[in-house]
N, C-alpha and C positions, 0 to 999 in steps of 0.2 A: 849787865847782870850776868852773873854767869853762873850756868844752869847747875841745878842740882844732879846729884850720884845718877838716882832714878832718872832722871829725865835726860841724861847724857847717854844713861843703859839704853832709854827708850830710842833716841834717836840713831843711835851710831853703834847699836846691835848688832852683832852678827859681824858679813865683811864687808858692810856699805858705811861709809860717815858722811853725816850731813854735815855741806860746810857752811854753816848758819853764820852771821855775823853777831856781834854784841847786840844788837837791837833785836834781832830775831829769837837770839836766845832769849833774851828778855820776855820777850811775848811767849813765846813758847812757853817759859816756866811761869809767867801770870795766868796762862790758858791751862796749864798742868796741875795749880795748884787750886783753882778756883772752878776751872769748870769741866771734869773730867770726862764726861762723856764729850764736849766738842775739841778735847784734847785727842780722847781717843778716836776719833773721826776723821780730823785731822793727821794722825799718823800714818791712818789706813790710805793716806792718799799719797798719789807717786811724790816721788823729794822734791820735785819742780813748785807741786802744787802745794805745798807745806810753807813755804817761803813766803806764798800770799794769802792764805788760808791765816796764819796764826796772826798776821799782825790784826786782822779783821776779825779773829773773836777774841783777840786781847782788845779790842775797841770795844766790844760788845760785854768784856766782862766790867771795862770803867766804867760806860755808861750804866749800866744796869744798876751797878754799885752806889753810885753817885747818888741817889736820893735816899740812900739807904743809913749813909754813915755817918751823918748827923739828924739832930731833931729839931734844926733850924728850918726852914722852909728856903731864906733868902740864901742861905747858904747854899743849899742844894741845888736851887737855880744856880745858883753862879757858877758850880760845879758842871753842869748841863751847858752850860752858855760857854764855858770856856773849850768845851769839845766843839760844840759849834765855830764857834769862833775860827779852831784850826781846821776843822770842814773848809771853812770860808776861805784860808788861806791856801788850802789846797786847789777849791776848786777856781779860783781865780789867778792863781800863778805864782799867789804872791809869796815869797822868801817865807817858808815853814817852820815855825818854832822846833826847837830840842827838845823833843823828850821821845825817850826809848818806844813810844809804842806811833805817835805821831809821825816820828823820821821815817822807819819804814812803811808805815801806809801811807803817806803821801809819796813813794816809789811805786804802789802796785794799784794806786785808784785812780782812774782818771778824773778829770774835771767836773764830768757829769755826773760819776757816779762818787765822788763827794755832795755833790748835791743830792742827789738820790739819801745819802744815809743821813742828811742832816734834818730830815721828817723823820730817819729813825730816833735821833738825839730826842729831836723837838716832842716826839707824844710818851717819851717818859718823865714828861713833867707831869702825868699824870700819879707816877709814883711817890710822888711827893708828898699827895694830900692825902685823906681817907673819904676825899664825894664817892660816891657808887657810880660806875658807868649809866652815863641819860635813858641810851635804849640801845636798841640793837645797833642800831646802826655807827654807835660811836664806842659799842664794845667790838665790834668787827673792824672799825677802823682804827682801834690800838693793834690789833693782832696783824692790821693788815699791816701798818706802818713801821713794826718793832719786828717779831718775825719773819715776816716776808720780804722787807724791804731789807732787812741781813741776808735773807738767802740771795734774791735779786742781787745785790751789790757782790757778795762772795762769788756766788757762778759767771757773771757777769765779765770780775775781774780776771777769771779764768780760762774764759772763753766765750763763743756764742750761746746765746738761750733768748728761748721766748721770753717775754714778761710776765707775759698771763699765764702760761705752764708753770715757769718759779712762784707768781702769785698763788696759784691755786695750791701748789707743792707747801709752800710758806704756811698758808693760814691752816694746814691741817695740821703741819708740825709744830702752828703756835697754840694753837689750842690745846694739844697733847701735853705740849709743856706746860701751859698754864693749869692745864686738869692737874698734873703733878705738883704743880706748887700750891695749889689751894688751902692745903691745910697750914702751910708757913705763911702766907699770906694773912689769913682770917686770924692767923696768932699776933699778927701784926697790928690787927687791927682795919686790916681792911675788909672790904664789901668786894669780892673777885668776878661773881657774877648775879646776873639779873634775878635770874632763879634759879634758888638751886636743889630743887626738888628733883628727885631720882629721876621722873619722866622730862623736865628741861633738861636736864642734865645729858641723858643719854640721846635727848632728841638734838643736842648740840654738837654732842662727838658725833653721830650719825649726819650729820650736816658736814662736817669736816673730816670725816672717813671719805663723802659722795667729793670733797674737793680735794684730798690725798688721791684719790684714783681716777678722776677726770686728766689732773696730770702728768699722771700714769698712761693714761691712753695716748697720750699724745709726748711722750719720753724721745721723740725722736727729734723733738724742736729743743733739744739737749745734746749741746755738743758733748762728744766724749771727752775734752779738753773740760768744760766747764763741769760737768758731772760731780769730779770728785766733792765741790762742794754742798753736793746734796746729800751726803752718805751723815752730815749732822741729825740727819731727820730719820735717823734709820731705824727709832724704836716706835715712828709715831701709830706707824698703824698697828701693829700688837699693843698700844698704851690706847688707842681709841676705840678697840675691837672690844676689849677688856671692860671699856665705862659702858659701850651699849648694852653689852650681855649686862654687865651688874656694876650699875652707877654708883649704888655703895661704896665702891671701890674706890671713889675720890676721896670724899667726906675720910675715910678710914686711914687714908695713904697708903694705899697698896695697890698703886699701880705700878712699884719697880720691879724688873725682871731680873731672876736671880742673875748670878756673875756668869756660869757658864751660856745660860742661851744670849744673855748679853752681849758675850763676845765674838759667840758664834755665830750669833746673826749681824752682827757687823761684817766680819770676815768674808761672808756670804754676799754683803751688799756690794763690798770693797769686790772682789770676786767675780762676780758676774755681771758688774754695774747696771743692776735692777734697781734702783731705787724706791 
């Protein structure tokens, strides 16, 4: 596929061109068009790290999609099962199907860590249905298996990182994100959380603010190599600081941060690699 105006501006700005291949553009402009904040996270990261960065949340944008775009159930499995599937062919060695987002992620994933993202595939069969999550502990284990276990395989793929640092990094920035989808969610029809009374509410981002900065304290079991893949998570903690002060703010949607501190707290993250 070959990349749109804008996203050829974005890449090959200025006097540096990224030499992406067809498949990489491809994911790049499915990551551009669909999901713009882990577009722009991705760009902020050096050219090296762009090249494995995008085909990993062009995956993240199929799956997610997948239970979305029809209102069949058996089909949306199937949909889910067929990313599995080339998981499987990835992590077992075997000869990789053709398609524009598969070819290049089975170049930048190891064996393991296709195994690793096929519990990411596997717990959005939850998207599917409208059950409510059982209890905590299986609303914790979607956030842990779906966000975290993206950041895990992205940083991973990059370089070295703790597990449990990216875990704890992961589930702050999934909970962020799902505070922000709630109200598209509940338009959906779904049940997003257990309770959603201001005080669970804020007693939840207060949970996942305390594991945002535990893996903070410990940023040093973060290789500089693998880094760039955490600067995705760079709004979480002003979007979770936000629901503690005043939890209204989910229910409402207005937990997005205008464009300019937006940008310039990316630049900041990219910049000083504070994550």
């Amino acid at each position: 596929m070959e990349a749109g105006p804008r996203l050829r501006a974005a890449v090959g700005g200025g006097r540096v061109t990224v030499q992406f291949d067809a498949d990489i553009k491809g994911c790049a402009e499915l990551v551009y068009k669909a999901d713009p904040d882990r577009f722009m996270a991705a760009m902020a990261a050096p050219i090296a790290a762009r090249t494995v960065l995008f085909p990993i949340f062009a995956l993240n944008v199929e799956v997610a999609r997948a239970p979305w775009v029809t209102q069949e159930p058996m089909i949306a499995e199937m949909r889910l099962q067929w990313w599995r599937d080339a998981l499987q062919e990835i992590a077992e060695g075997q000869t990789v199907r053709r398609h524009e987002v598969v070819t290049p992620l089975s170049r930048v994933l190891s064996p393991h860590l296709a195994t690793v993202l096929d519990e990411y595939v596997a717990v959005r069969r939850w998207d599917i249905y409208r059950d409510p999550f059982e209890d905590e502990a299986h609303f914790d284990a979607y956030i842990n298996h779906s966000s975290a276990t993206l950041i895990v395989a992205s940083a991973q793929a990059l370089g070295v990182a703790d597990e449990a640092v990216l875990r704890d990094f992961g589930y702050g920035v999934g909970v962020a994100n799902w505070l922000r989808a709630i109200p598209d969610l509940e338009a959906r029809g779904r049940i997003p959380l257990l309770d959603g009374t201001p005080d669970a509410v804020g007693n939840l981002a207060q949970t996942a603010l305390d594991r945002l900065r535990r893996a903070r304290v410990d940023r040093a079991a973060v290789s500089a190599d693998a880094r760039p893949a955490l600067y995705a998570g760079w709004q979480a903690d002003w979007v979770l600081r936000q629901t503690v002060a005043r939890p209204e703010r989910v229910a409402a949607g207005a937990l997005g941060q205008g464009e300019i501190r937006r940008r310039a707290s990316l630049m900041w993250t990219a910049a000083t690699g504070r994550w």
